[in-house]
N, C-alpha and C positions, 0 to 999 in steps of 0.2 A: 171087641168092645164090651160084649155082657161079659167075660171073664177077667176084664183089666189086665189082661196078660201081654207082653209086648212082643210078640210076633217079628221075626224080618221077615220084608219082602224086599223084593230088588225094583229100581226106579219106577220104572216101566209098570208092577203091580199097583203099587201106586198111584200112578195114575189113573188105570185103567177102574181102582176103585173109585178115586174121587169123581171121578168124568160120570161111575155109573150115579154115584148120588147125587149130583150137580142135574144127569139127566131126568133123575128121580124128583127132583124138586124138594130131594133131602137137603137144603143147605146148612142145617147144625151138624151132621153124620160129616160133611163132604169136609167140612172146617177140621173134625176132628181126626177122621182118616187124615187128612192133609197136612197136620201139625205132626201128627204122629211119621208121615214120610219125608218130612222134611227134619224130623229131627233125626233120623236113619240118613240121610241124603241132602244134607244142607246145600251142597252147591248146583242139585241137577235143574238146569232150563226150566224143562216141561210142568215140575211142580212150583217152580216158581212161577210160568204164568198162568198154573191156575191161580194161585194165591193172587195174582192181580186182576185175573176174571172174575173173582170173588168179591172184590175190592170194589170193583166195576158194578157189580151186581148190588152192593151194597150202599153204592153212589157214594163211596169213598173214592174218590178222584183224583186227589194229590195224592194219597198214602199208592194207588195204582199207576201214579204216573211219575214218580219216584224208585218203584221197584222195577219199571219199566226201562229207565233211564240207566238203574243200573245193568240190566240186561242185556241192553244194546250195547253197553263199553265191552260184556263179555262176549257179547253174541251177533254183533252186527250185521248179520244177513238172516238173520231169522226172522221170516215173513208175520210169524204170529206176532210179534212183540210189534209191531204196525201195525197189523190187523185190529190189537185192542187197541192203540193208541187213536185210531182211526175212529173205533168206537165210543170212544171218551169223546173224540168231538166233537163225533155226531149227536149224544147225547147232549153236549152243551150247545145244539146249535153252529156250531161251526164247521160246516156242513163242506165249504171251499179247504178248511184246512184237513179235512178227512182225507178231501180226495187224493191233495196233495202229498198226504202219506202214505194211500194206496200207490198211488203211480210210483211213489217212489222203489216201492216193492218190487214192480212189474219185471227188472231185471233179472232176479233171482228166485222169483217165484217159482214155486215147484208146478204150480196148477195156475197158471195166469187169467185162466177163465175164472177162477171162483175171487180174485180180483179184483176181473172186471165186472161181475155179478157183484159186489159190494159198492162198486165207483157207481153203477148204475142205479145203486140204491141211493145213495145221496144226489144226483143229480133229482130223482124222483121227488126226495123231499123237498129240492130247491123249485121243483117244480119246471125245471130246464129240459122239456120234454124233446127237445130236437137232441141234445145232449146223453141224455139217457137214450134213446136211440141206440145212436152211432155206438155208445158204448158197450148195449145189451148184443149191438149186430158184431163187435171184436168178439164178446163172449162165446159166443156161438159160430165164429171161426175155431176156436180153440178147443171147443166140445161142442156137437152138434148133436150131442144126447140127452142137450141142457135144456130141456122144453120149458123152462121157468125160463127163460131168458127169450125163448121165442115168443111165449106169450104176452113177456111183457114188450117186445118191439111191436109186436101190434096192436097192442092196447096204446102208445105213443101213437104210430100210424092215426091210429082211431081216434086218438085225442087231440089231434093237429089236424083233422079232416083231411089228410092223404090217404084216401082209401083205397087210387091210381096206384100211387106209388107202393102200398102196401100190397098189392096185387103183384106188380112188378117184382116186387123183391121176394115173395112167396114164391113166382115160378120160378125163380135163378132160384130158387132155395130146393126146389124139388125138382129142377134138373139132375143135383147132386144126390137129392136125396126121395127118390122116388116112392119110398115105402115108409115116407112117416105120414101117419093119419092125422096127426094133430094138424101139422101145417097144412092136408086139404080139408080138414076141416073148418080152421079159418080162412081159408082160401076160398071155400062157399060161402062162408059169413059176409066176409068183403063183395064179393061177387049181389049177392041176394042185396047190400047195403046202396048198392049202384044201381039197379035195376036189373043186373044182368040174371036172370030167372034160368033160365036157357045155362048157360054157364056154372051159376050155384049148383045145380041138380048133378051135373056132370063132374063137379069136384067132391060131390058128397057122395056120389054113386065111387067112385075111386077110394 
């Protein structure tokens, strides 16, 4: 970039430049990294959908859900190109059509938990707390390394005043998984929220 000299790199560098200036909060750098890989590599996926994560970002909408559209006729099982389309409607509100695009995913998904950790964020927004639930509790079938997913089932719990039933589903949780601190940690939370004093001590002492 300071030399204007035109450098190849192969897709892949590419990417991995624009992803770091995008995570930089460089997005003039990331545009012009990105023009520059795409005109080395016009047809690759991945720089395509950043250029429509950019789009997204720029709340250009149709120009991201057009490059999108054309994607999916290439690429039809590529989880990302749902993922942002997902995000487009989340951003406009349309929060039932997101979900409907993640599930659609669910077949082919490489990581089904991360997902259902997005489906569970829209339900959030809709404010569907029995919903977001059940969905954050698939999550964490699928990775139960997902402690974002656990905390948010008990903040549902918590926020539906099933404190029982978050108790409940805390021990079935640490039948399996004996040596996570988080889950006896709110496992005392819940307990001490009940009265149960005697019990909270004993889940925090663990």
């Amino acid at each position: 970039l300071k030399t204007n000299n035109i450098l190849f790199f192969d897709a892949d560098e590419f990417v991995e430049i624009v992803e770091h200036y995008i995570d930089m909060g460089k997005l003039a750098l990331a545009k012009k990294a990105l023009e520059l890989g795409l005109n080395q590599h016009p047809n690759y996926s991945d720089l395509n959908l950043l250029k429509a994560e950019i789009y997204i970002f720029e709340d250009k909408h149709a120009q991201a859900e057009s490059l999108l559209l054309h994607l999916q006729k290439v690429d039809p099982q590529n989880e990302e190109i749902y993922v942002l389309q997902a995000n487009i409607y989340s951003k406009q509100d349309k929060h039932f059509e997101a979900i409907k695009t993640l599930e659609f995913t669910l077949s082919f998904a490489v990581e089904p938990s991360e997902i259902y950790n997005l489906i569970g964020i829209e339900y959030l927004f809709m404010e569907d707390f029995e919903k977001a639930k059940e969905t954050y509790m698939k999550c964490l079938d699928h990775n139960q390394q997902d402690f974002t997913a656990l905390y948010n089932i008990i903040y549902c719990f918590d926020f539906l005043d099933q404190q029982k039933e978050g108790i409940a589903y805390l021990n079935q949780f640490l039948d399996k998984n004996p040596y996570c601190e988080i889950a006896w940690h709110q496992l005392g939370k819940l307990y001490f929220d009940i009265g149960e004093d005697k019990r909270a001590l004993q889940a925090f002492d663990f």
